[in-house]
N, C-alpha and C positions, 0 to 999 in steps of 0.2 A: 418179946414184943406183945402187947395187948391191941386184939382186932375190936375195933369200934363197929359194932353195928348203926343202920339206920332203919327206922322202919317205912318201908314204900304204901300207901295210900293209895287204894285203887278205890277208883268210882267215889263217889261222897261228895260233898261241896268242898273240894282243894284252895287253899289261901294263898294270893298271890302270892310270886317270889319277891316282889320288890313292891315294900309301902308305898303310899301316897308320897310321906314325907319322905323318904329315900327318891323318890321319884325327881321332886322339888329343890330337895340338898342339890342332886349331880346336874339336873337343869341349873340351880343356881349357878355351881362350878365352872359348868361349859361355857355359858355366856359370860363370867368374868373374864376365864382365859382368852373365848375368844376378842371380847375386847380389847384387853392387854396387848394380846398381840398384834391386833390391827393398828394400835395406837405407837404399838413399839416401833413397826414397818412404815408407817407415815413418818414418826421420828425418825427414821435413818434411811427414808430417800431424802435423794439432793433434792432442793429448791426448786422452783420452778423455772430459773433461768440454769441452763444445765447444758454441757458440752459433751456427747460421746467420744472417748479417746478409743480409739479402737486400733491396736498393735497387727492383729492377720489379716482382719477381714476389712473391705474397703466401703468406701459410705454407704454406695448403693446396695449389698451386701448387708449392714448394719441398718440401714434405713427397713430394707425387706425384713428383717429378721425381728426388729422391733413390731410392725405390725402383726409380722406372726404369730407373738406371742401374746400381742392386745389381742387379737382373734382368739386363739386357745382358750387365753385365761381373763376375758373379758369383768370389769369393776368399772364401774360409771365414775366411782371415786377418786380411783386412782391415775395419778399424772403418769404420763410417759417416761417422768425420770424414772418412776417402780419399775418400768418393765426395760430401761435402760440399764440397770441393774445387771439384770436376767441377759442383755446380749452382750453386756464388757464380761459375765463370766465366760460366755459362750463362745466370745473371744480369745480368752485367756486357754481355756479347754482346747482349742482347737491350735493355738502356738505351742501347744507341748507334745 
């Protein structure tokens, strides 16, 4: 096996680890993903007109639990079906 050296730099003017442009490439990145994704999650909550079916837990139960997770994970954007979502799993979780 061949040991690769590196040579370490003490004191001197040191060059960042990461360019400008490296900086900007993975800034670009993030922001499309996170786009994407926000745009994918609006696509696949229900509509606005929207019924929780809820199998363990009972309305009152389902009504609290929805708020509690507007609370948590608070979006001005986001309708009540996204975080209706979040308590049919929590339903489902809880019947097994």
């Amino acid at each position: 096996t061949t040991m690769l050296t590196h040579p370490i730099r003490v004191g001197g003017d040191a060059t960042p680890g990461l360019s400008r442009r490296e900086l900007l490439q993975g800034a670009g990145v993030l922001f499309g993903t996170l786009w994407v994704s926000s745009g994918t999650l609006l696509a696949l909550a229900p509509s606005r007109a929207w019924a929780l079916e809820l199998k363990t837990f009972d309305a009152n139960t389902g009504k609290s639990l929805l708020m509690l997770t507007r609370n948590i994970y608070p979006h001005d954007k986001l309708d009540d079906a996204v975080y209706a979502l979040v308590v049919k799993d929590l339903d489902a979780e809880a019947g097994t």
